[in-house]
N, CA, C, O and CB atoms as a CASP TS submission, in Angstrom:
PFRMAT TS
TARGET T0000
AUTHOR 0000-0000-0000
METHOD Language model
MODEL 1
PARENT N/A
ATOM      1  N   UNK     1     153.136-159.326  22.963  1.00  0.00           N
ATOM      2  CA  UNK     1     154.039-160.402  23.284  1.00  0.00           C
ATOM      3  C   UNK     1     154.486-160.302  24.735  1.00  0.00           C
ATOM      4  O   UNK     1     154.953-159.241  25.149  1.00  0.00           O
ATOM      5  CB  UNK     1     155.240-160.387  22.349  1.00  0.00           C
ATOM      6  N   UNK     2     154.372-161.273  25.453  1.00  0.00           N
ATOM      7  CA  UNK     2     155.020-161.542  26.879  1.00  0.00           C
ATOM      8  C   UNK     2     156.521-160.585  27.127  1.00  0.00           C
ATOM      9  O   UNK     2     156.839-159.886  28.089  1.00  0.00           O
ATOM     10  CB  UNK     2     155.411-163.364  26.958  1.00  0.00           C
ATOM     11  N   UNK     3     157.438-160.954  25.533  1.00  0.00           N
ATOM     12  CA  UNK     3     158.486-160.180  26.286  1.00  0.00           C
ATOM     13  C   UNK     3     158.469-159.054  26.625  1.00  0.00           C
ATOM     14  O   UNK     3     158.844-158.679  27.736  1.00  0.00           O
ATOM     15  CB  UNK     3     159.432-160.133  25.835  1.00  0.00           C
ATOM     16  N   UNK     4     157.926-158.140  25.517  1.00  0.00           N
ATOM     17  CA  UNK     4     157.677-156.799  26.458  1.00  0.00           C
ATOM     18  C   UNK     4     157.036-156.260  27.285  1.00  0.00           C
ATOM     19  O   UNK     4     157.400-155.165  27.714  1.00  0.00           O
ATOM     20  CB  UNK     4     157.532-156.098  26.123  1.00  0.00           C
ATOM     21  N   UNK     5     155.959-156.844  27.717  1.00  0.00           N
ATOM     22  CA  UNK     5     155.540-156.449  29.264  1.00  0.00           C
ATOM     23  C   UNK     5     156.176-156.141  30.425  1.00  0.00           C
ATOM     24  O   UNK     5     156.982-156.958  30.870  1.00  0.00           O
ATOM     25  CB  UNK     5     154.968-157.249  29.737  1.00  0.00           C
ATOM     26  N   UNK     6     156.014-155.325  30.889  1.00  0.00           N
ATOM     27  CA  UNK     6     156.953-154.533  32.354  1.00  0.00           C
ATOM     28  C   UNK     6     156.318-156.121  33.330  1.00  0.00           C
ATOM     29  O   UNK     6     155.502-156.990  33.021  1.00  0.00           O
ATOM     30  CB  UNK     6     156.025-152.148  33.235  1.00  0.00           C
ATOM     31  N   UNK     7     157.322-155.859  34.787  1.00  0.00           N
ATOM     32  CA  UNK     7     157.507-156.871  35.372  1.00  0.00           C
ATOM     33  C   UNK     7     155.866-156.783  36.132  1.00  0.00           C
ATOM     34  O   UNK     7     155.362-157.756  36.693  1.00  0.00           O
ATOM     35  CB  UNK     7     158.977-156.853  36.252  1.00  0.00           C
ATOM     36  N   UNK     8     155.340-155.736  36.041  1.00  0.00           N
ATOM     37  CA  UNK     8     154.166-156.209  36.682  1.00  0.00           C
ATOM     38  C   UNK     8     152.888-156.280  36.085  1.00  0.00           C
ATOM     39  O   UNK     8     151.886-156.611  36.719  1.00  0.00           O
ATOM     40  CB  UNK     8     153.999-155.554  37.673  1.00  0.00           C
ATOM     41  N   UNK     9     152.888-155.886  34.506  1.00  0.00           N
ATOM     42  CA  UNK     9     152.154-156.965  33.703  1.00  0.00           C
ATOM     43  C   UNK     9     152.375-157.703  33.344  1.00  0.00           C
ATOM     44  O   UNK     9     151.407-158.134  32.717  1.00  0.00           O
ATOM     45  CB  UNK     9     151.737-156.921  32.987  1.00  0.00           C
ATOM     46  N   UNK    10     153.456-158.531  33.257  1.00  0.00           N
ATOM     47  CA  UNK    10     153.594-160.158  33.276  1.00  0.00           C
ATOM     48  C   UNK    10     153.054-160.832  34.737  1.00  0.00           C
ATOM     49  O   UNK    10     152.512-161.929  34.873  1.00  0.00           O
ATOM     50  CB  UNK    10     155.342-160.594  33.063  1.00  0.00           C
ATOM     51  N   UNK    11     153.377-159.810  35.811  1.00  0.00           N
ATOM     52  CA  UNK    11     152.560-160.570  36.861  1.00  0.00           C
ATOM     53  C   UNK    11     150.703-160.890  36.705  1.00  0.00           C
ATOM     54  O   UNK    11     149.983-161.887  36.751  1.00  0.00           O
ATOM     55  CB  UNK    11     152.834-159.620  38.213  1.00  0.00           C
ATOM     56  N   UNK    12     150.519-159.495  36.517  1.00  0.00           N
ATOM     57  CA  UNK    12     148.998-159.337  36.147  1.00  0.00           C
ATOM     58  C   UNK    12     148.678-160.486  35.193  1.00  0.00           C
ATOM     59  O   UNK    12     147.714-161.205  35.454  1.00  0.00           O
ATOM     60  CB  UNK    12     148.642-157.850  35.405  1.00  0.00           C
ATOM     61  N   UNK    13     149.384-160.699  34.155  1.00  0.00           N
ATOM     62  CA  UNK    13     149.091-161.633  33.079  1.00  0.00           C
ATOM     63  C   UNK    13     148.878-162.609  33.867  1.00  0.00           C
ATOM     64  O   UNK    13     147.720-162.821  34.226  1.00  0.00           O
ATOM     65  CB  UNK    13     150.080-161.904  31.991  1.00  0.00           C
ATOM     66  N   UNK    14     149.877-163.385  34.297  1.00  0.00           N
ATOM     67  CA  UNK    14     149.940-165.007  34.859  1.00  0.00           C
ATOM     68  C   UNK    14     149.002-164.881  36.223  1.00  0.00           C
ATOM     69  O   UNK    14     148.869-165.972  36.777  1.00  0.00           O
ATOM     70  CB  UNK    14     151.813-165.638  35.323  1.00  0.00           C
ATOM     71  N   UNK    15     148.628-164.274  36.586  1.00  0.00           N
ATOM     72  CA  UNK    15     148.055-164.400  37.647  1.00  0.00           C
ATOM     73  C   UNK    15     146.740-164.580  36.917  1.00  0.00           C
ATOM     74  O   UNK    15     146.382-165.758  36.956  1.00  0.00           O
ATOM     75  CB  UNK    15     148.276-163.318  38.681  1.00  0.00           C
ATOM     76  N   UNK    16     145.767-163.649  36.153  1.00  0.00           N
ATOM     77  CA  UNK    16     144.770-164.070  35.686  1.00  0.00           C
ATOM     78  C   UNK    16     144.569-164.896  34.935  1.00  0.00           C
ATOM     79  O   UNK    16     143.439-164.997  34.458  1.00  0.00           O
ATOM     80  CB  UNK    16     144.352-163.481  35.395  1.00  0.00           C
ATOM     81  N   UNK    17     145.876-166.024  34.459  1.00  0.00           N
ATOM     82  CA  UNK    17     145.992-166.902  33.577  1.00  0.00           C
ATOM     83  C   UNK    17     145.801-167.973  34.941  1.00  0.00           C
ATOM     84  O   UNK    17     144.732-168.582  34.905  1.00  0.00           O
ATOM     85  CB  UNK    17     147.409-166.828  32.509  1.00  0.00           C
ATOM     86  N   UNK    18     146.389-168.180  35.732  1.00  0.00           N
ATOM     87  CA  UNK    18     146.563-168.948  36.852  1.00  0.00           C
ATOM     88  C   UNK    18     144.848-169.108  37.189  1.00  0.00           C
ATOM     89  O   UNK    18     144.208-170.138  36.975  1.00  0.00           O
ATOM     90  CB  UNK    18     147.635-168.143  38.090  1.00  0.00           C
ATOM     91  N   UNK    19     144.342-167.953  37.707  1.00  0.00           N
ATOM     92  CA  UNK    19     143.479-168.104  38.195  1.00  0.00           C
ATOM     93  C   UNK    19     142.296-168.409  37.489  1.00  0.00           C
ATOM     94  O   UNK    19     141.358-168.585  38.267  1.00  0.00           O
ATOM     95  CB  UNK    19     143.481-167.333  38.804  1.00  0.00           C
ATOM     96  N   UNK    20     141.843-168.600  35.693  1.00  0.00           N
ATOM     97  CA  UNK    20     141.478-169.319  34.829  1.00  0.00           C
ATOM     98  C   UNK    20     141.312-170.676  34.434  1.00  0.00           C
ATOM     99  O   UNK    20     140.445-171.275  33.798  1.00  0.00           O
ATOM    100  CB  UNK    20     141.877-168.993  34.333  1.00  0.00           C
ATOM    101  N   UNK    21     142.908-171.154  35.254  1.00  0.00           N
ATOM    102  CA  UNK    21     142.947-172.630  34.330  1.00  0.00           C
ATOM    103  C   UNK    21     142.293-173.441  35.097  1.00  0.00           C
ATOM    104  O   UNK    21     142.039-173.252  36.286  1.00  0.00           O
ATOM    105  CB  UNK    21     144.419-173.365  33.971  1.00  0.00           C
ATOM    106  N   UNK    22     142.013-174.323  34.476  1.00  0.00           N
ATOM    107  CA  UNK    22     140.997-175.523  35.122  1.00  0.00           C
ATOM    108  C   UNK    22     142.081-176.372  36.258  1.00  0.00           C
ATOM    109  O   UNK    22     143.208-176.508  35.782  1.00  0.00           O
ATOM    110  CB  UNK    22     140.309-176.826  33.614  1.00  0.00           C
ATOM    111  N   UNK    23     141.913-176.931  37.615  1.00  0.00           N
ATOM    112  CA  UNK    23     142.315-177.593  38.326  1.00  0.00           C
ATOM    113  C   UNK    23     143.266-178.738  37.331  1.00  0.00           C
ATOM    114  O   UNK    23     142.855-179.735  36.737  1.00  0.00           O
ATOM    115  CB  UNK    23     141.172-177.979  39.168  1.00  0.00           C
ATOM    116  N   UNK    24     144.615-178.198  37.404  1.00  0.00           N
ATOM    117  CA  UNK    24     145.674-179.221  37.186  1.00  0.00           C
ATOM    118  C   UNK    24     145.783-178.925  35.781  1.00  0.00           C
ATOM    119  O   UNK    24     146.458-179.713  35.117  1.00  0.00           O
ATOM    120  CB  UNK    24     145.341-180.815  37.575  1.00  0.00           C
ATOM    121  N   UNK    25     145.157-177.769  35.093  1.00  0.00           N
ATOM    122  CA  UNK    25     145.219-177.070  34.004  1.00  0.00           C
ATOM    123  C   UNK    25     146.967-176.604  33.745  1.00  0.00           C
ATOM    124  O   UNK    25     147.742-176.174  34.599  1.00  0.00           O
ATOM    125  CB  UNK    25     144.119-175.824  34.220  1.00  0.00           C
ATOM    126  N   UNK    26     147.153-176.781  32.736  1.00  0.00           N
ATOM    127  CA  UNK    26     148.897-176.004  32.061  1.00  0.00           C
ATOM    128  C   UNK    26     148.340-175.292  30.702  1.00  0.00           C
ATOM    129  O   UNK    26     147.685-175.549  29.692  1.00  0.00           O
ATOM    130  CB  UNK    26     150.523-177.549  31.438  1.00  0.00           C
ATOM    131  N   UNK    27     149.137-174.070  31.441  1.00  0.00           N
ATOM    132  CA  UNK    27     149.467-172.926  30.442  1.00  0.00           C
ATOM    133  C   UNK    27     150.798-173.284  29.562  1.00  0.00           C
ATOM    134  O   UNK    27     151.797-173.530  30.238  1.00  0.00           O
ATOM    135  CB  UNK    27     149.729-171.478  31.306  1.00  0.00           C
ATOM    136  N   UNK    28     150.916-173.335  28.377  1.00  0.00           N
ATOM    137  CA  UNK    28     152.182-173.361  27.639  1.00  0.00           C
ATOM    138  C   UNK    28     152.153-172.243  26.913  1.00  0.00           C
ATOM    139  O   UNK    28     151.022-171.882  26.589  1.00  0.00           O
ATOM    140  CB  UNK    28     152.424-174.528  26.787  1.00  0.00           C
ATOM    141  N   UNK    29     153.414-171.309  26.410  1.00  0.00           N
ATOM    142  CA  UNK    29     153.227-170.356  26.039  1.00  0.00           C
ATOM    143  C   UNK    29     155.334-170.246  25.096  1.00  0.00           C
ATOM    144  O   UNK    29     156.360-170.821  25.461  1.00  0.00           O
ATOM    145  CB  UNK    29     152.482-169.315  27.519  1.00  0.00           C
ATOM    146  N   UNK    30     155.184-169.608  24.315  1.00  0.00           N
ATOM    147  CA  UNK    30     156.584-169.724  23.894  1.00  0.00           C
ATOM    148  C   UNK    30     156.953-168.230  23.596  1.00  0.00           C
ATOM    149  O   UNK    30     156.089-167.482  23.141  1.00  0.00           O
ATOM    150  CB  UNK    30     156.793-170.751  22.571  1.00  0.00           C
ATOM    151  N   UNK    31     158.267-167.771  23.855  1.00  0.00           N
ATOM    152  CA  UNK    31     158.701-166.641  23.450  1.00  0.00           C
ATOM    153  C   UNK    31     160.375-166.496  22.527  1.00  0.00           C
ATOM    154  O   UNK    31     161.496-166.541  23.034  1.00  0.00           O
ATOM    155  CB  UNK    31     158.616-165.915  24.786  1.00  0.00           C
ATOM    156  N   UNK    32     160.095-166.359  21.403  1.00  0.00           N
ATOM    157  CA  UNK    32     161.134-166.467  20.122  1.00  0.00           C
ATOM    158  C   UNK    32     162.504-165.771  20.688  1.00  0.00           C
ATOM    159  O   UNK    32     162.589-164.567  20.933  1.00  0.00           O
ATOM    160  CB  UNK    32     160.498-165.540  18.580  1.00  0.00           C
ATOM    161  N   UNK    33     163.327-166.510  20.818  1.00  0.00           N
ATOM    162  CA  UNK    33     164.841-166.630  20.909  1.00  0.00           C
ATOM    163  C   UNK    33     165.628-164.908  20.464  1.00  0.00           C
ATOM    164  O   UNK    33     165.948-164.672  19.298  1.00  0.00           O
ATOM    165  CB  UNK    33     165.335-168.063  19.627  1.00  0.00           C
ATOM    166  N   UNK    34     165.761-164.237  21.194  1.00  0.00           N
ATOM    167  CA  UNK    34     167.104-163.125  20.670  1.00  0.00           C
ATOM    168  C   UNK    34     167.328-163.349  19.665  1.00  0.00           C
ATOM    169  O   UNK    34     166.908-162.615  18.770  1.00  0.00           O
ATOM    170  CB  UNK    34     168.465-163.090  21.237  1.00  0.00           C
ATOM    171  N   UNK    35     168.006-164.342  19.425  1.00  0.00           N
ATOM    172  CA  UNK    35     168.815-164.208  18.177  1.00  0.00           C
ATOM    173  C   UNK    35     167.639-164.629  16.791  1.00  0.00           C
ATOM    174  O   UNK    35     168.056-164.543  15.636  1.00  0.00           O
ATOM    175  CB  UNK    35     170.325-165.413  18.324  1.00  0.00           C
ATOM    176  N   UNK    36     166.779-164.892  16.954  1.00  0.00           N
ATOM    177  CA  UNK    36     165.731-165.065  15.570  1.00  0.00           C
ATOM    178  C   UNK    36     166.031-164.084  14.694  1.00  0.00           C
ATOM    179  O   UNK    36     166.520-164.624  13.701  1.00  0.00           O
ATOM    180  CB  UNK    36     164.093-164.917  15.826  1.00  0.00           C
ATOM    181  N   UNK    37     165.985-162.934  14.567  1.00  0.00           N
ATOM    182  CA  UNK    37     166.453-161.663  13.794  1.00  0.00           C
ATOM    183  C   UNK    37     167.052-162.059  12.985  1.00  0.00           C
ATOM    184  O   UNK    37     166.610-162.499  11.923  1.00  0.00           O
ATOM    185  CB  UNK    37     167.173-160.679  14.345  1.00  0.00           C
ATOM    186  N   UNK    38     168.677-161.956  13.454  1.00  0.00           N
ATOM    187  CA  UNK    38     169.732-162.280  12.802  1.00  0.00           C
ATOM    188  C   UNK    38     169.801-163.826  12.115  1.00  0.00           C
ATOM    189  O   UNK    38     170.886-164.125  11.618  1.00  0.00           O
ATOM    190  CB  UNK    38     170.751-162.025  13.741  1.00  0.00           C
ATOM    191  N   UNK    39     168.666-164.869  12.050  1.00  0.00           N
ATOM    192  CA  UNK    39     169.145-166.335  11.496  1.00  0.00           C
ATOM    193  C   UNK    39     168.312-166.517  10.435  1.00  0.00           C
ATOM    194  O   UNK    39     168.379-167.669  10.007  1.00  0.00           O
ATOM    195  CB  UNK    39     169.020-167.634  12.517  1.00  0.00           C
ATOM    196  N   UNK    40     167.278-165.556   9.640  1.00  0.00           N
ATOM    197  CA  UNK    40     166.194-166.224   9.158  1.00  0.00           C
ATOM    198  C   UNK    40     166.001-165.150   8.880  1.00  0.00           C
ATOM    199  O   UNK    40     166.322-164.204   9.599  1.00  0.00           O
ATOM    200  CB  UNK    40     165.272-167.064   9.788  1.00  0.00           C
ATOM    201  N   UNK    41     165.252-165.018   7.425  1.00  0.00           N
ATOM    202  CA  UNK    41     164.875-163.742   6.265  1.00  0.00           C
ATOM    203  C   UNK    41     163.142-163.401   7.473  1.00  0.00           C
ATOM    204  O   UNK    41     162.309-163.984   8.167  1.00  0.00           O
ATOM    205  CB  UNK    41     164.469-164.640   3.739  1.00  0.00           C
ATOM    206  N   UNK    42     163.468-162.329   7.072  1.00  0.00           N
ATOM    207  CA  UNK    42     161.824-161.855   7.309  1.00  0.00           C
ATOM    208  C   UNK    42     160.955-162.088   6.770  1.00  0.00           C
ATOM    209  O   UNK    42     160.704-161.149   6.015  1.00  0.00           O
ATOM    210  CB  UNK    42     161.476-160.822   7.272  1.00  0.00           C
ATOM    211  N   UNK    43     159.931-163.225   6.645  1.00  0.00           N
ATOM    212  CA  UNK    43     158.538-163.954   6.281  1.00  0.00           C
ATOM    213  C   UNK    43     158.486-164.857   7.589  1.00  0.00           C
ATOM    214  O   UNK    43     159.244-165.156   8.512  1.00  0.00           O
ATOM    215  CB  UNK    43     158.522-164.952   4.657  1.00  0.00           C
ATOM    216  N   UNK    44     157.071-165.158   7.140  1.00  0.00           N
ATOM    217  CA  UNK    44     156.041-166.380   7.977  1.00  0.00           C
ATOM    218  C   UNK    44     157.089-166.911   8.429  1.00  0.00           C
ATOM    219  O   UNK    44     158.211-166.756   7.947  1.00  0.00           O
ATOM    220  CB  UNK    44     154.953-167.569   7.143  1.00  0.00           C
ATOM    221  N   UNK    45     156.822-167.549   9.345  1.00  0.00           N
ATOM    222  CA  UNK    45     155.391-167.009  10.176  1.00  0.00           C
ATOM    223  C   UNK    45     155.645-166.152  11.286  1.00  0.00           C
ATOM    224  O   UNK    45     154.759-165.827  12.076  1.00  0.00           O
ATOM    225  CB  UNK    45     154.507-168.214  10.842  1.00  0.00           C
ATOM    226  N   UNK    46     156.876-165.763  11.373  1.00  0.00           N
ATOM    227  CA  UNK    46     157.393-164.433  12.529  1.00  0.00           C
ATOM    228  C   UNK    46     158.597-164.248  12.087  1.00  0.00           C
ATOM    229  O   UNK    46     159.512-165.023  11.807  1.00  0.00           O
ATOM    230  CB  UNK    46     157.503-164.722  14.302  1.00  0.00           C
ATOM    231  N   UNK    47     158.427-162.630  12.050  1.00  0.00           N
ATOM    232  CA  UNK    47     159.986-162.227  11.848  1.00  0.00           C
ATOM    233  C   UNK    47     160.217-160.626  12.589  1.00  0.00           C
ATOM    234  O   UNK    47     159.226-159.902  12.681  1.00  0.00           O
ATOM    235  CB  UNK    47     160.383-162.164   9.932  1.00  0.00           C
ATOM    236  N   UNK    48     161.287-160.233  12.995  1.00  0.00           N
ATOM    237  CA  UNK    48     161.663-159.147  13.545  1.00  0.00           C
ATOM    238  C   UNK    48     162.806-158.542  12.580  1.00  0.00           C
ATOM    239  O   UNK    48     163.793-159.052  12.050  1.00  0.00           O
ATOM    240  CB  UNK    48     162.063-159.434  14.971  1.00  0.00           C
ATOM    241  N   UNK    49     162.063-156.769  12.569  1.00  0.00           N
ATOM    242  CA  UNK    49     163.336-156.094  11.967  1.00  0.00           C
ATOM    243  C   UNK    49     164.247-155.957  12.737  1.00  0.00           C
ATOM    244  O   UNK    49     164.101-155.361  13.804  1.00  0.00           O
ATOM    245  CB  UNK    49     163.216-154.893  11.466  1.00  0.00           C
ATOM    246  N   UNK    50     165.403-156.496  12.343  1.00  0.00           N
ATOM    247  CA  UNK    50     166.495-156.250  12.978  1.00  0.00           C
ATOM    248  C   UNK    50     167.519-154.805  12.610  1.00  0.00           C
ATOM    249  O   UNK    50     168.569-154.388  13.100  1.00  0.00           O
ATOM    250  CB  UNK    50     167.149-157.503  12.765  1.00  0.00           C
ATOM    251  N   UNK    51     166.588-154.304  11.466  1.00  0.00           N
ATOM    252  CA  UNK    51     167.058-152.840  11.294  1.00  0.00           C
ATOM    253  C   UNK    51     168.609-152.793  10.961  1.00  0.00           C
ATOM    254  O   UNK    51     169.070-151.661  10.820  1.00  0.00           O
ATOM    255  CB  UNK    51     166.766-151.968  12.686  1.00  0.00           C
ATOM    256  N   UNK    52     169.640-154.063  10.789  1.00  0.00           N
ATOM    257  CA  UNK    52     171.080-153.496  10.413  1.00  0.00           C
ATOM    258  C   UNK    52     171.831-153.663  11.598  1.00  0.00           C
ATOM    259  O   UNK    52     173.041-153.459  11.497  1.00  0.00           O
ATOM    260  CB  UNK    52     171.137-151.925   9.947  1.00  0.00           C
ATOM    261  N   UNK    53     171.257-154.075  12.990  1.00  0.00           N
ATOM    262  CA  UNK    53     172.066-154.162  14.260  1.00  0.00           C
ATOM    263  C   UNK    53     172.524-155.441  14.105  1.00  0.00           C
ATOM    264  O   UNK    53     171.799-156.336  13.671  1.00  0.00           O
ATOM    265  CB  UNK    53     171.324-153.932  15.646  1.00  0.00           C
ATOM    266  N   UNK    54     173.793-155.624  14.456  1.00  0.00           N
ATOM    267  CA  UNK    54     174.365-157.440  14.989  1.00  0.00           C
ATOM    268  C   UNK    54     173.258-157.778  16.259  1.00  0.00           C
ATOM    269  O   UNK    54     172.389-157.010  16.672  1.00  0.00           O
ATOM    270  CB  UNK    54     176.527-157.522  15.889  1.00  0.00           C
ATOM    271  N   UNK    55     173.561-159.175  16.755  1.00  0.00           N
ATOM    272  CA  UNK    55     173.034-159.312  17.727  1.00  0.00           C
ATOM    273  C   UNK    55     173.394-158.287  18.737  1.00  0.00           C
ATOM    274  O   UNK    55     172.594-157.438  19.132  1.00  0.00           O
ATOM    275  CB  UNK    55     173.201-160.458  18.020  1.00  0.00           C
ATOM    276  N   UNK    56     174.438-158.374  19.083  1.00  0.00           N
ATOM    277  CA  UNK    56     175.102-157.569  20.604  1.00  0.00           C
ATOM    278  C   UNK    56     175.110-155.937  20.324  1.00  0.00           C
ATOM    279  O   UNK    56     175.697-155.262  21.170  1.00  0.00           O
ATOM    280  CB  UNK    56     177.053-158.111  20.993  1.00  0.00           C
ATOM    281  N   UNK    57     174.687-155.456  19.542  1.00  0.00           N
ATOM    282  CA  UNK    57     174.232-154.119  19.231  1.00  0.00           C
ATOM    283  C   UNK    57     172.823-153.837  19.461  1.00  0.00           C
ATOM    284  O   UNK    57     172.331-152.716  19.587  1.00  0.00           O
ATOM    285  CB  UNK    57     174.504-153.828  17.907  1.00  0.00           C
ATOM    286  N   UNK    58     172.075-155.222  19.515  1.00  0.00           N
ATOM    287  CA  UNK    58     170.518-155.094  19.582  1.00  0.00           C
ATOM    288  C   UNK    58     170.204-154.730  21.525  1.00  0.00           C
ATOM    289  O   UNK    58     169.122-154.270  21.891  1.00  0.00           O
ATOM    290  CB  UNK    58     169.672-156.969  18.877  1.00  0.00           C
ATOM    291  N   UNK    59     171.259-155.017  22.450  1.00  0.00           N
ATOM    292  CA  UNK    59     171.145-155.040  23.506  1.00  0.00           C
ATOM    293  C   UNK    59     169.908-153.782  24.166  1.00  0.00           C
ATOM    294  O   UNK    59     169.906-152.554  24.080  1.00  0.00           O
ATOM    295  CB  UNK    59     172.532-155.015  23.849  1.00  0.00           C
ATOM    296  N   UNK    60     168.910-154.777  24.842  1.00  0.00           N
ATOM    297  CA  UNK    60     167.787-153.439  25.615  1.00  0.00           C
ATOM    298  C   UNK    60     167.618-152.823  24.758  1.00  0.00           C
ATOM    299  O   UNK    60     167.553-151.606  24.930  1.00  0.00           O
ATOM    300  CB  UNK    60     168.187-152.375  26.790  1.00  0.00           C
ATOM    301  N   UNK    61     167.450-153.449  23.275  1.00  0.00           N
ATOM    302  CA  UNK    61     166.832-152.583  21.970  1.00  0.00           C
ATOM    303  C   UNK    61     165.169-153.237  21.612  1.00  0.00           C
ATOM    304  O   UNK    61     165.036-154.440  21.834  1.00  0.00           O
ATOM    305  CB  UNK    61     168.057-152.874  20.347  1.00  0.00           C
ATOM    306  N   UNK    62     164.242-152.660  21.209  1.00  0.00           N
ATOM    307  CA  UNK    62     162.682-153.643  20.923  1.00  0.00           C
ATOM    308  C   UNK    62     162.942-153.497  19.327  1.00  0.00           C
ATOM    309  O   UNK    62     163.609-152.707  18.660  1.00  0.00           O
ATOM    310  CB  UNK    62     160.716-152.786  21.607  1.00  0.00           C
ATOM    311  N   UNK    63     162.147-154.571  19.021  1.00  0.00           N
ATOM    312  CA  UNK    63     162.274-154.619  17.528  1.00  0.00           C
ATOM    313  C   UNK    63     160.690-155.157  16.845  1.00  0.00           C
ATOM    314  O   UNK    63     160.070-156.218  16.768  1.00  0.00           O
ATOM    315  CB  UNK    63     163.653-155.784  17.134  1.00  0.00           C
ATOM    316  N   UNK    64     160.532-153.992  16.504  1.00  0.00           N
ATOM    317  CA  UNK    64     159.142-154.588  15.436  1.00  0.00           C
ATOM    318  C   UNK    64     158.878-155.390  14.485  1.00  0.00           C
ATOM    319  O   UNK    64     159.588-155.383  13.480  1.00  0.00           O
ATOM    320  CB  UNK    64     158.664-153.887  14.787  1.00  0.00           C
ATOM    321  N   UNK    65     157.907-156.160  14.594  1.00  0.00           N
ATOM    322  CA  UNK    65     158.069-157.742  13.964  1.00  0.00           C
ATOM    323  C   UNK    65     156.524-157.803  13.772  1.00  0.00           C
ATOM    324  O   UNK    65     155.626-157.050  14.148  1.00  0.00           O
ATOM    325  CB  UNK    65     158.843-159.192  15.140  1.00  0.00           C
ATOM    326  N   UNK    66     156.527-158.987  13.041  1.00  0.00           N
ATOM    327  CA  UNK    66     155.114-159.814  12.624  1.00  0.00           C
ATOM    328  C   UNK    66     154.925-161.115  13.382  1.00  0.00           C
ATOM    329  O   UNK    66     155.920-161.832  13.484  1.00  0.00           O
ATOM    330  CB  UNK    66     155.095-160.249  10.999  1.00  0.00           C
ATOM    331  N   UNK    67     153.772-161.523  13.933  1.00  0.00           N
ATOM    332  CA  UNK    67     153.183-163.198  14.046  1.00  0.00           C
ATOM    333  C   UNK    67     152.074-163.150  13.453  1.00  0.00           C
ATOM    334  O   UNK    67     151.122-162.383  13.592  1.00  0.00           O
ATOM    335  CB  UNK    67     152.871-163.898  15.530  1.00  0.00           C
ATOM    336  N   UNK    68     152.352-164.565  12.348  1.00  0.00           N
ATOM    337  CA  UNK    68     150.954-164.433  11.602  1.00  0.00           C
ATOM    338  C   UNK    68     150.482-165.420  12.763  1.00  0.00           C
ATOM    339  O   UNK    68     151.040-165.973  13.711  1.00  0.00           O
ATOM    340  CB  UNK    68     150.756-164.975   9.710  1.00  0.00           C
ATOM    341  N   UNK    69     149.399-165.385  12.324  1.00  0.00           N
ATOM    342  CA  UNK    69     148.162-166.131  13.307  1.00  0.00           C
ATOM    343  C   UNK    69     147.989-167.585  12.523  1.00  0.00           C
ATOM    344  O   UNK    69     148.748-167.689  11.559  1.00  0.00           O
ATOM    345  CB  UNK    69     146.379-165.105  13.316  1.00  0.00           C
ATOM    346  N   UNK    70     147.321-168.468  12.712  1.00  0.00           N
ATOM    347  CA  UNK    70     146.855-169.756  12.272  1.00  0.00           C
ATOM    348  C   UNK    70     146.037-169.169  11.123  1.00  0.00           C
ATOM    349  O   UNK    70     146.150-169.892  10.133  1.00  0.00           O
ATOM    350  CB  UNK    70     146.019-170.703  13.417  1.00  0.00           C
ATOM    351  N   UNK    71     145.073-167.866  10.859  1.00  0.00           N
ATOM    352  CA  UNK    71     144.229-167.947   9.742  1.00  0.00           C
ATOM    353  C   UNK    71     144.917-167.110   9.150  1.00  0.00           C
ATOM    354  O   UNK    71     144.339-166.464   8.276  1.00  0.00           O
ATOM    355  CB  UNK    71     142.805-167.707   9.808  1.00  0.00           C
ATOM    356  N   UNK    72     146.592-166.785   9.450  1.00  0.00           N
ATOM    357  CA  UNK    72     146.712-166.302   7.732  1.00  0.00           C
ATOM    358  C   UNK    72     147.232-164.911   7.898  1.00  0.00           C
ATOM    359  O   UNK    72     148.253-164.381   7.460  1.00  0.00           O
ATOM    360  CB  UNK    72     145.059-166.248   6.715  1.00  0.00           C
ATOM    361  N   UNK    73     146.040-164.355   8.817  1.00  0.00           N
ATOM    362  CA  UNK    73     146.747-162.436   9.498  1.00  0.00           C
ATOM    363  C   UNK    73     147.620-162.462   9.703  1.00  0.00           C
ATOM    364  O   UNK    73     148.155-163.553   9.899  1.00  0.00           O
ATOM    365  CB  UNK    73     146.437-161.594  10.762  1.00  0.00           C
ATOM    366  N   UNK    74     148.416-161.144   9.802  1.00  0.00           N
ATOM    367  CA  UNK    74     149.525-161.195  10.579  1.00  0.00           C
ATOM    368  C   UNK    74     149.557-159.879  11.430  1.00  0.00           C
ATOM    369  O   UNK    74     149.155-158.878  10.838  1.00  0.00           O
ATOM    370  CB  UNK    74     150.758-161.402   9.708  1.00  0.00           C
ATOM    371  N   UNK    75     150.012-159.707  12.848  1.00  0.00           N
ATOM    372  CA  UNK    75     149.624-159.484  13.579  1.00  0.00           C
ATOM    373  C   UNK    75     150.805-158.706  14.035  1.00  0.00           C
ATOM    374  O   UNK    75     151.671-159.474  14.453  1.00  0.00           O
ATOM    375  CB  UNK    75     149.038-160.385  14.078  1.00  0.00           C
ATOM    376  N   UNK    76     151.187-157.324  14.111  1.00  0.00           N
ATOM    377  CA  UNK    76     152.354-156.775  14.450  1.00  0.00           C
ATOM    378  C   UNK    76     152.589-156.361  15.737  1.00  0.00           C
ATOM    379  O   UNK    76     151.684-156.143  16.543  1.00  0.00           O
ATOM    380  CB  UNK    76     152.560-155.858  13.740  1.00  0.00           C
ATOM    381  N   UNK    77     153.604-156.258  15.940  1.00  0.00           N
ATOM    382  CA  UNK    77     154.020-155.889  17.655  1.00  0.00           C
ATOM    383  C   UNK    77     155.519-155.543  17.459  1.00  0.00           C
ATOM    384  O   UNK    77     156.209-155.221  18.426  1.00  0.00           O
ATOM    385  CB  UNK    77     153.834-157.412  18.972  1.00  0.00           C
TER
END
């Protein structure tokens, strides 16, 4: 997932994303809200353990989670 990448593999990322896209090409890309944890049971199609922390306890904390994919996998990070 984008969010956890250090600041200079997110550069690395977008740069070889940049330099991929077709002339006048857009990248769209989405990254799930902080607070998802805490609003919504853990299932499909993404969910993060929030392990028992409030939000503001989760601070500069990572949290292991699922994205299922379009066919169904689900894909942990």
């Amino acid at each position: 997932m984008v969010s956890y990448l250090s600041c200079a593999e997110m550069t690395a990322v977008f740069r070889t994303v940049r330099s991929r896209l077709a002339p006048g090409g857009r990248f769209v890309f989405t990254v799930p809200h902080p607070f998802l944890p805490y609003i919504r049971p853990l299932e499909k199609p993404v969910y993060f353990d929030s392990k028992g922390r409030d939000y503001f306890a989760g601070v500069n904390q990572s949290y292991e989670g699922y994205i299922w994919r379009r066919d169904g996998h689900a894909k942990r990070f």
